[in-house]
DRENPA-3360 file (N, C-alpha, C; in nm, 2 decimals, always signed):
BEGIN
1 = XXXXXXXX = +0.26/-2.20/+0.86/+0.29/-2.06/+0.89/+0.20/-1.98/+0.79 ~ +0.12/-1.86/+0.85/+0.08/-1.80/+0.78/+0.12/-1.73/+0.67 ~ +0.11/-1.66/+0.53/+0.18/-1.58/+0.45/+0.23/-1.48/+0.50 ~ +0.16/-1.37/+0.60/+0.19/-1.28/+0.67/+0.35/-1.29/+0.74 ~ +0.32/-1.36/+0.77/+0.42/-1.40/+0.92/+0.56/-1.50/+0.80 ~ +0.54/-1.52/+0.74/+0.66/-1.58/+0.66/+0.71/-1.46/+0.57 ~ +0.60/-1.36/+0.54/+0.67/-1.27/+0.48/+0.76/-1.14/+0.55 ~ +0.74/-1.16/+0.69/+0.81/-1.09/+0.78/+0.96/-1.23/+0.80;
9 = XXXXXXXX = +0.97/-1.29/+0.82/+1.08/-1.38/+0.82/+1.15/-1.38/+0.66 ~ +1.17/-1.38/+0.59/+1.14/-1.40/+0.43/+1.22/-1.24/+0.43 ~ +1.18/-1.09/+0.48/+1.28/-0.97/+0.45/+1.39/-0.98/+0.60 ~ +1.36/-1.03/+0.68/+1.46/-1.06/+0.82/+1.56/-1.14/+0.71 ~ +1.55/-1.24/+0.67/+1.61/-1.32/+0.56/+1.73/-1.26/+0.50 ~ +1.64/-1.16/+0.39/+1.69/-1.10/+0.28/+1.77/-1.00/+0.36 ~ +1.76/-0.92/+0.47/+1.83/-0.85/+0.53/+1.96/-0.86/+0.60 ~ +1.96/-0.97/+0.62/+2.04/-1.05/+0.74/+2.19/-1.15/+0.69;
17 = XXXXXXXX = +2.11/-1.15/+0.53/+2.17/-1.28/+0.51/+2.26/-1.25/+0.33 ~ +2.33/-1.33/+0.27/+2.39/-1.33/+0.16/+2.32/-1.42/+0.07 ~ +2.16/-1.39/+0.02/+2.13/-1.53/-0.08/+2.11/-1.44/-0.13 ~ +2.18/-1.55/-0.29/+2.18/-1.52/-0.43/+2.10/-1.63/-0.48 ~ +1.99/-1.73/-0.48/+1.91/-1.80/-0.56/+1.77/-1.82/-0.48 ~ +1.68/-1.84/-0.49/+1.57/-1.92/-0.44/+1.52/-2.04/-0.39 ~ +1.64/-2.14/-0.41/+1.66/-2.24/-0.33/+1.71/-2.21/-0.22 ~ +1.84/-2.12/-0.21/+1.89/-2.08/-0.13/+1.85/-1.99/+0.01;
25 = XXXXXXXX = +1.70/-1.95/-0.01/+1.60/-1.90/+0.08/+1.55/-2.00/+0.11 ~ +1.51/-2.12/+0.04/+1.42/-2.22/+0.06/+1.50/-2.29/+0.14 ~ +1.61/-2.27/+0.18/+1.68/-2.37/+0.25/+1.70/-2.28/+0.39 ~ +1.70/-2.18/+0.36/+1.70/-2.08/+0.50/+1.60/-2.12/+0.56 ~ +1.47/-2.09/+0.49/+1.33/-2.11/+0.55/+1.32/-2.22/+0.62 ~ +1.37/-2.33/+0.52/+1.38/-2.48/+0.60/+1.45/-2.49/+0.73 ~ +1.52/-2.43/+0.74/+1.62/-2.41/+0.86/+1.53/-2.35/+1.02 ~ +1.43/-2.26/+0.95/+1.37/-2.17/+1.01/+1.20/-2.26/+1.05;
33 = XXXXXXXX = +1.23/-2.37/+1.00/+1.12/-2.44/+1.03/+1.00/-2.43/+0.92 ~ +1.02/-2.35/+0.86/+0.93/-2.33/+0.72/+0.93/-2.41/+0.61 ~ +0.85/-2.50/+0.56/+0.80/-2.53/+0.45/+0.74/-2.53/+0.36 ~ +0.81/-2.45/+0.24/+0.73/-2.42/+0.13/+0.79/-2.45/+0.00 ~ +0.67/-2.46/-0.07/+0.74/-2.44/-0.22/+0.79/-2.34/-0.28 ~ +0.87/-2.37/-0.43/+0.93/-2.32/-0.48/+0.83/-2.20/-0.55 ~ +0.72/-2.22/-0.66/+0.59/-2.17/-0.68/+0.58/-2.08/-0.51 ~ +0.54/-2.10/-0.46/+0.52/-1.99/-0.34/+0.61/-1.91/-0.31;
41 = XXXXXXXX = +0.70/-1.99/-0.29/+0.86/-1.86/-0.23/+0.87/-1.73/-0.41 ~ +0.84/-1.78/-0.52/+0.87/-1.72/-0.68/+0.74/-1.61/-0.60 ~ +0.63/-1.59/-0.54/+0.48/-1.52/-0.54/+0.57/-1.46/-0.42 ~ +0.61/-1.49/-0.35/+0.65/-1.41/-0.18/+0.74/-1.31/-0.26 ~ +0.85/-1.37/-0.35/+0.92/-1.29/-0.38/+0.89/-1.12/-0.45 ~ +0.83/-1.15/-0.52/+0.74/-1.12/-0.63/+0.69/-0.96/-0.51 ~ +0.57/-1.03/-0.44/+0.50/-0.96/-0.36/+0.58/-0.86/-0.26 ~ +0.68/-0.92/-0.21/+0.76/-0.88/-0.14/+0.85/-0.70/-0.24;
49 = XXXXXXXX = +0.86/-0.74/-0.35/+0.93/-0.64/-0.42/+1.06/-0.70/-0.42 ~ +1.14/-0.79/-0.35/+1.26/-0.87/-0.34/+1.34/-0.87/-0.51 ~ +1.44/-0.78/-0.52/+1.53/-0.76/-0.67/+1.63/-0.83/-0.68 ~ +1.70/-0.86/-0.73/+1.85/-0.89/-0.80/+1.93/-0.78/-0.81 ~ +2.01/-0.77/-0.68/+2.16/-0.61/-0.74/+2.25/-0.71/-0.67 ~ +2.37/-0.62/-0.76/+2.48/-0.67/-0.72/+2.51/-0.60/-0.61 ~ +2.64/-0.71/-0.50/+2.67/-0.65/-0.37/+2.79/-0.60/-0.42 ~ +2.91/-0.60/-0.30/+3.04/-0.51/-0.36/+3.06/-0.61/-0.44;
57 = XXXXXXXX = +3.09/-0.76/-0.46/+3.17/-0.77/-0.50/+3.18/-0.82/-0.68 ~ +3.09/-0.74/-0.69/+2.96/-0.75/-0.82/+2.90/-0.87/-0.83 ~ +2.84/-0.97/-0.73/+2.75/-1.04/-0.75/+2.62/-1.03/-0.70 ~ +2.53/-1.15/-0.78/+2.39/-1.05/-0.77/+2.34/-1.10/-0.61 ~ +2.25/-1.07/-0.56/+2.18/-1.10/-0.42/+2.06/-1.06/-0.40 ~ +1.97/-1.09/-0.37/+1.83/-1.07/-0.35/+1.89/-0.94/-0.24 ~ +1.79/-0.84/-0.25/+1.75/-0.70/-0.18/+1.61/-0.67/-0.22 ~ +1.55/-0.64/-0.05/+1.41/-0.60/-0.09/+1.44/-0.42/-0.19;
65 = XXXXXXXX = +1.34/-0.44/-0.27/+1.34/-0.28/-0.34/+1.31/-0.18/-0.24 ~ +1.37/-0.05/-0.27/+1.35/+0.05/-0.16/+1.27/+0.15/-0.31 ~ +1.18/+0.21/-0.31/+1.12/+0.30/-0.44/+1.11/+0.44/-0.34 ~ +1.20/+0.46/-0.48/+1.20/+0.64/-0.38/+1.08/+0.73/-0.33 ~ +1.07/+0.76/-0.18/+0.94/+0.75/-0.10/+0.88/+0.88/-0.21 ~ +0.93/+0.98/-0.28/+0.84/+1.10/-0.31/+0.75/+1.03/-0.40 ~ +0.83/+0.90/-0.56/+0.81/+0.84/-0.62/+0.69/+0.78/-0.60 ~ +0.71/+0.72/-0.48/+0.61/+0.64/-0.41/+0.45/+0.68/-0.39;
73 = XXXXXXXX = +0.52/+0.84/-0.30/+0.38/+0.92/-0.31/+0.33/+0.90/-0.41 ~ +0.39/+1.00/-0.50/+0.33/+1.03/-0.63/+0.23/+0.93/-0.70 ~ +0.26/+0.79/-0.67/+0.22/+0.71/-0.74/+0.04/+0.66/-0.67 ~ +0.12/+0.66/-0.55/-0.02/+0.65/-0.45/-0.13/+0.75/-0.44 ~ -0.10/+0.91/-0.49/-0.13/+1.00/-0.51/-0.23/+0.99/-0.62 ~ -0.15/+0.97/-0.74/-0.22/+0.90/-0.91/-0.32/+0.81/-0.91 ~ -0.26/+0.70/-0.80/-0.38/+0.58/-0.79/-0.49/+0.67/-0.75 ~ -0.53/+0.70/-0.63/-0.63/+0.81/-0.55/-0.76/+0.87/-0.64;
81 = XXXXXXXX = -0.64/+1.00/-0.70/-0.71/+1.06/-0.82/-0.79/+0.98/-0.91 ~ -0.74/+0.85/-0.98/-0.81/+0.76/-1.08/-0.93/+0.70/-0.99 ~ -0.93/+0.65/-0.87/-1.00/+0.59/-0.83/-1.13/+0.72/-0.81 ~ -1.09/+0.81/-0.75/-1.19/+0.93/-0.70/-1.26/+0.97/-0.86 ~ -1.23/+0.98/-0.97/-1.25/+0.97/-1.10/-1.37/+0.85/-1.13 ~ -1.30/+0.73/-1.12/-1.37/+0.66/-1.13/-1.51/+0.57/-1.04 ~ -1.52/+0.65/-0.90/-1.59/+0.56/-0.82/-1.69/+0.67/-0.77 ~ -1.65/+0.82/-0.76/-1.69/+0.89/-0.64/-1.82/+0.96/-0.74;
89 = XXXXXXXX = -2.01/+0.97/-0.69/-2.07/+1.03/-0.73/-2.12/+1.16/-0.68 ~ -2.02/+1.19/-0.55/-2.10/+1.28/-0.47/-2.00/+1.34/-0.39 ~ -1.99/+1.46/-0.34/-1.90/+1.51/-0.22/-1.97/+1.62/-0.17 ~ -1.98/+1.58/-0.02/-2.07/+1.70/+0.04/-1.97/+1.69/+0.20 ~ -2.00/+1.85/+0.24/-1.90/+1.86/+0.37/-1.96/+1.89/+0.52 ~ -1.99/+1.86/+0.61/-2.05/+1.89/+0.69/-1.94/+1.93/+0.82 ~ -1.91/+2.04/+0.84/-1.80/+2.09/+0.94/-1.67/+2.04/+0.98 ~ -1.64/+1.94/+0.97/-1.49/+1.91/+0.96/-1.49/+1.79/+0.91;
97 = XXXXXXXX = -1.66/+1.73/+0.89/-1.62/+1.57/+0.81/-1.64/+1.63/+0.68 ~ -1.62/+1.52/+0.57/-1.70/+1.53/+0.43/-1.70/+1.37/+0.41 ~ -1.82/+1.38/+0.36/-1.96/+1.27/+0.30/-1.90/+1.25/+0.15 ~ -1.83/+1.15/+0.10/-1.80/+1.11/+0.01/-1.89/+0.94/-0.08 ~ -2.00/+1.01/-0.14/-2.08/+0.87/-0.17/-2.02/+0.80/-0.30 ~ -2.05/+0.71/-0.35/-1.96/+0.61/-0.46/-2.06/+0.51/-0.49 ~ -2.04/+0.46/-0.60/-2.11/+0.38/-0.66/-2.09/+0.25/-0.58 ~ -2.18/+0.19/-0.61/-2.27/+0.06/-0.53/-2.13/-0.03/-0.47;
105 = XXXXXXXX = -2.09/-0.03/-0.38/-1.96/-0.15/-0.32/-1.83/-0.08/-0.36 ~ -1.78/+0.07/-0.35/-1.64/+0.09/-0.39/-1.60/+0.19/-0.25 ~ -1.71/+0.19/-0.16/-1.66/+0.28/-0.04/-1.55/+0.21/+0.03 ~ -1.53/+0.10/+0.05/-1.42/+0.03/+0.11/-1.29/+0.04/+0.06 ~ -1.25/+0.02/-0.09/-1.18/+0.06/-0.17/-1.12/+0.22/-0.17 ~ -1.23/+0.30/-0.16/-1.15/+0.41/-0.19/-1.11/+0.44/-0.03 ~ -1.17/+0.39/+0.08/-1.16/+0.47/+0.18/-0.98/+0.38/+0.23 ~ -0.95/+0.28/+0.18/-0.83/+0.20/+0.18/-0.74/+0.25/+0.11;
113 = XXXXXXXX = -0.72/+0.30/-0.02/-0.64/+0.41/-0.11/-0.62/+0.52/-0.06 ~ -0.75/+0.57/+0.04/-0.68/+0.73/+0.06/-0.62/+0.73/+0.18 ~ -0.62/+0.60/+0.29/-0.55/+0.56/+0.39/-0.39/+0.61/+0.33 ~ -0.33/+0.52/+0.21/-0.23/+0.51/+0.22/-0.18/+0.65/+0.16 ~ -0.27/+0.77/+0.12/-0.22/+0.87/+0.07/-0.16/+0.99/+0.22 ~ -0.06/+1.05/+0.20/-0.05/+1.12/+0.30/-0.15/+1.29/+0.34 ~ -0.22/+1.32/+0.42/-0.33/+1.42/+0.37/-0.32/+1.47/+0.51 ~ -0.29/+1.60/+0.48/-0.25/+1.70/+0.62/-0.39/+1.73/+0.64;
121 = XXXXXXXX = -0.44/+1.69/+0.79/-0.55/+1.76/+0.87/-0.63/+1.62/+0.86 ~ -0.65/+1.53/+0.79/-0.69/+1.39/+0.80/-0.68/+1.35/+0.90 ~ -0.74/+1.30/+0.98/-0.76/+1.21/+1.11/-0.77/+1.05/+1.03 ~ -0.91/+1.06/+1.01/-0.87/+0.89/+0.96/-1.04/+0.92/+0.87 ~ -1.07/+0.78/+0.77/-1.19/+0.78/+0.68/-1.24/+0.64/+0.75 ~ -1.35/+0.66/+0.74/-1.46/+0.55/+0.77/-1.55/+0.49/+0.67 ~ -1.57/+0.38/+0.63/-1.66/+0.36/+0.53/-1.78/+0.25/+0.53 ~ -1.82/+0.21/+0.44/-1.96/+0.17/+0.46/-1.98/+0.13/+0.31;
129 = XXXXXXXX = -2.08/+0.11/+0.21/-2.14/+0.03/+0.11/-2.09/+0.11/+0.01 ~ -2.14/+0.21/+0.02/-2.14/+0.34/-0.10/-2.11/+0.48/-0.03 ~ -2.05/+0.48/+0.08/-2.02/+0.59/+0.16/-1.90/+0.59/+0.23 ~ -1.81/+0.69/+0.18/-1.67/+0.72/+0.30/-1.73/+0.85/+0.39 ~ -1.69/+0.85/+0.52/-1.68/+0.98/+0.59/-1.53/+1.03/+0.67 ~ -1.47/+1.12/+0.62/-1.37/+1.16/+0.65/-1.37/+1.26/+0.75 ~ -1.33/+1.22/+0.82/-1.30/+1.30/+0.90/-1.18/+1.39/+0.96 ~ -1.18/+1.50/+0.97/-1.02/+1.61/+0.98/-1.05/+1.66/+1.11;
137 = XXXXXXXX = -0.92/+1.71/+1.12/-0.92/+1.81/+1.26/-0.96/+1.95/+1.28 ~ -0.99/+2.00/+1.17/-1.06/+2.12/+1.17/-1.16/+2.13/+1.02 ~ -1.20/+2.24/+1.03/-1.32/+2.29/+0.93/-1.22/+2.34/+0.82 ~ -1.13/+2.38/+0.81/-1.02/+2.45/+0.72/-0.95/+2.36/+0.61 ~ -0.95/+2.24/+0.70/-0.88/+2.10/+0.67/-0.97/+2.05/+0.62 ~ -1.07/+2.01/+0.65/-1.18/+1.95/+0.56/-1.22/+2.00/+0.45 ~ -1.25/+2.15/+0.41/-1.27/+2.23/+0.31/-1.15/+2.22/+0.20 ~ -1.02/+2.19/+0.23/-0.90/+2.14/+0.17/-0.93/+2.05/+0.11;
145 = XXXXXXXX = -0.98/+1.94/+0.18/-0.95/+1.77/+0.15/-1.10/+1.80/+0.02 ~ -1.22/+1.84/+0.08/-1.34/+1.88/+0.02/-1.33/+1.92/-0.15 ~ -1.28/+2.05/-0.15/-1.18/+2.11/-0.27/-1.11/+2.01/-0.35 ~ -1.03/+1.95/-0.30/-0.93/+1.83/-0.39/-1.03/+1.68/-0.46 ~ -1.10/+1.67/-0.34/-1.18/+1.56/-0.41/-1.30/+1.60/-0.53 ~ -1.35/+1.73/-0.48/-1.46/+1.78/-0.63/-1.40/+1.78/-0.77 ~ -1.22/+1.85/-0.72/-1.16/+1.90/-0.82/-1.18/+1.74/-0.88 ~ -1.13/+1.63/-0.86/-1.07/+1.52/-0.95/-1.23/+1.45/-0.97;
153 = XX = -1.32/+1.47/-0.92/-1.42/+1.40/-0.93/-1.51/+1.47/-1.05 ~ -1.48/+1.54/-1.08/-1.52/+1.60/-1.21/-1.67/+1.71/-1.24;
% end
């Protein structure tokens, strides 16, 4: 089974079900036709965000973490900023796109970071070696996104 596809089984799991240890998923999984180690189920966990809270009856149970979504932004927000800091050598706008160039191999990267940031008038970014192109739904919007990226790019 792929990682993907066990990690969708693996929160169906945690959602569904009352485990409190890591054998105790390992034995779910087994049930589920899955075969893994212990070492991998500790990394799924991990990756997953999967915590330790207590349920009512104060014992502990695996729950995937929920991080409060503003939090969340914020943080994805921060990453953005440091990366546009650190990668971006250029910002130029051409009518509702802007031309975002970057040092040698980080256009993929940043065009993947600003995916997950939320950006009003953003359609979607396109990238390439050393080049993001973003593209918005208007000229107003682009001059926005335009603005924000000079600002942090220094």
């Amino acid at each position: 089974m792929r990682k993907a596809d066990r990690h969708v089984l693996i929160k169906e799991l945690v959602n569904n079900h009352t485990i409190r240890t890591q054998e105790e998923l390992l034995h779910l999984l087994e049930k589920q036709g899955v075969t893994a180690t212990q070492a991998t189920i500790s990394r799924d966990i991990r990756d997953l965000k999967i915590v330790k809270s207590p349920d009512v009856t104060g014992q502990a149970r695996f729950e995937l973490f929920q991080e409060n979504q503003a939090q969340q932004e914020e943080t994805e927000n921060q990453r953005l900023i440091q990366m546009i800091q650190d990668v971006v050598t250029k910002v130029d706008r051409v009518q509702f796109m802007i031309i975002v160039n970057t040092i040698s191999d980080n256009a993929q990267l940043l065009s993947a970071t600003l995916d997950e940031v939320p950006m009003t008038g953003r359609v979607c970014s396109l990238a390439g070696f050393d080049t993001v192109i973003i593209i918005c739904r208007t000229e107003d919007d682009a001059e926005k996104i335009e603005d924000y990226f000079k600002k942090h790019a220094g």
